[in-house]
N, C-alpha and C positions, 0 to 999 in steps of 0.2 A: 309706434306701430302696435305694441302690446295694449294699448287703450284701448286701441280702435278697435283688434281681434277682441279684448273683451267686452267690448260694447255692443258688436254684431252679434257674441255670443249670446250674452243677456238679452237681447231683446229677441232672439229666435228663440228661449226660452220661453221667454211672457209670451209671445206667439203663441204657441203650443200648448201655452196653460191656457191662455184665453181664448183659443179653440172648442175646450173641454173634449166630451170623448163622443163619438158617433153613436155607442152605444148606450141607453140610459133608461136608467128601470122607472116608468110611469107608474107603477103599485105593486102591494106586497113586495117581495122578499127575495132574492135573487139565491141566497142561500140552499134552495131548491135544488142547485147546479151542481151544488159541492155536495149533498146525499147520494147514499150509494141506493139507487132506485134504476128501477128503466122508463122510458116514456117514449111513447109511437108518436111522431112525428107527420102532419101533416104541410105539404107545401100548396099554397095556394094561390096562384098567379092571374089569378081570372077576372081582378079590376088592375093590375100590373098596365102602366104607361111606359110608350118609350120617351126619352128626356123630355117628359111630363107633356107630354104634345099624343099621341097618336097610341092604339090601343098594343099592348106588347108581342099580344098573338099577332094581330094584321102587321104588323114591323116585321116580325120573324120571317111572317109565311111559312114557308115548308121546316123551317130549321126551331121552331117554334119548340113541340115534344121533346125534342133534343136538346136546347138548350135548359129547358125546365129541368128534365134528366139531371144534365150534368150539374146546373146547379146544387139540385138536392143530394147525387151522391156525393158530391163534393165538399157539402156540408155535413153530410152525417158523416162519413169519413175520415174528416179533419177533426170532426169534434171527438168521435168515439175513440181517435187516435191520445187527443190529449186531455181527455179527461180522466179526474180522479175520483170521479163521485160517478153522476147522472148518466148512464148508458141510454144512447137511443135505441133502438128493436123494433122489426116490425108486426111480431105479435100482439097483436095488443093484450091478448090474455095475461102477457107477460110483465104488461105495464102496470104503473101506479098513477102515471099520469101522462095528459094528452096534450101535445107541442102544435100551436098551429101558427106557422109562419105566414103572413099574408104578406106580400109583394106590391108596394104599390108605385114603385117606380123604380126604372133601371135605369144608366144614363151615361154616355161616352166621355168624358172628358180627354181636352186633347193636351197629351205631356208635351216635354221640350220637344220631345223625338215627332211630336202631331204632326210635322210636314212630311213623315213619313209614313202616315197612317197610326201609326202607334199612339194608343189612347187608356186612359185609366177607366176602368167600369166603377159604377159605386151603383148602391141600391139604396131603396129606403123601404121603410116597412114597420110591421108591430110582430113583435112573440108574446102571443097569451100561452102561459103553462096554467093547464086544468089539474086540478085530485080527478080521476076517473070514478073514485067512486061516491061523493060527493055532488060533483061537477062544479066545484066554487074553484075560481077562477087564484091563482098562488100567486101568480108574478105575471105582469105586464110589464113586457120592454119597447122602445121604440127606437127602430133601428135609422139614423139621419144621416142617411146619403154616406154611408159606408162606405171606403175602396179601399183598397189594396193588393189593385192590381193593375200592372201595365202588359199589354200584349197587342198584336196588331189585328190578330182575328176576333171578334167580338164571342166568339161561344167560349173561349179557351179564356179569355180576360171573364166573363161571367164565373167561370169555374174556378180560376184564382182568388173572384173575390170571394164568392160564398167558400172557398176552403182557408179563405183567412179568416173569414168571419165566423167559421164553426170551432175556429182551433181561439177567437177571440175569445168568442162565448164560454168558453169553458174558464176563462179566468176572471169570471162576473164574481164583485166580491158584496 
């Protein structure tokens, strides 16, 4: 019995590594994260799919603004919560450098609990961090189908995962 427990465990291991990580830096230097700087943050959802089918605004309809919202506080929140370096701000006088998150797919996935409506959100998307003063481009990340979050209503699952995903970002090494 002890074989078997460790053999499921080993290989939910290798799973996990052979997954690699949702988050992953496409150029320059992620090191960006961990200066003590600030940087204004742009969210931009305006080619955002829903589960890669249908446009994100036309899906929302009326709940559209609002879910954007919550995303974005959600993520600057989370993140400014746990980071040790990079504060985001919305001055930008204040910044050094410019965050522009584009959004290009959101997407329900259904958990065990799916026959109960309860579904995991995940997003996908790119973070280009700019020098402001400059404008050359520090770090490109690409965010792949991200979640970390289960909930039954979709705005509240959108805002678990962008506030897991702002508190991930913070421990880009």
């Amino acid at each position: 019995m002890k074989h078997i427990l460790f053999v499921i465990a080993a290989c939910l291991v290798c799973l996990n590594a052979l997954a690699g990580s949702d988050i992953k830096v496409k150029s320059g230097k992620s090191v960006v994260v961990k200066e003590n700087a600030n940087a204004v943050i742009v969210f931009d959802f305006s080619n955002a799919r829903w589960e890669q089918k249908e446009s994100f605004k036309d899906w929302s309809g009326t709940d559209y603004e609002k879910r954007v919202n919550v995303a974005s506080e959600c993520f600057v929140n989370s993140f400014n919560e746990n980071t040790k370096g990079l504060k985001l701000v919305t001055n930008k006088d204040l910044a050094e450098y410019s965050i522009i998150f584009k959004v290009t797919n959101l997407e329900k996935h259904q958990a065990f609990t799916g026959m109960w409506g309860q579904g995991k959100i995940s997003v996908t998307g790119t973070i280009d961090i700019l020098n402001i003063k400059t404008q050359e481009q520090v770090c490109s990340i690409f965010i792949d189908g991200y979640g970390a979050s289960k909930d039954y209503n979709v705005t509240d699952g959108i805002g678990k995962c962008f506030k897991a995903l702002g508190k991930d970002m913070t421990k880009l090494k």
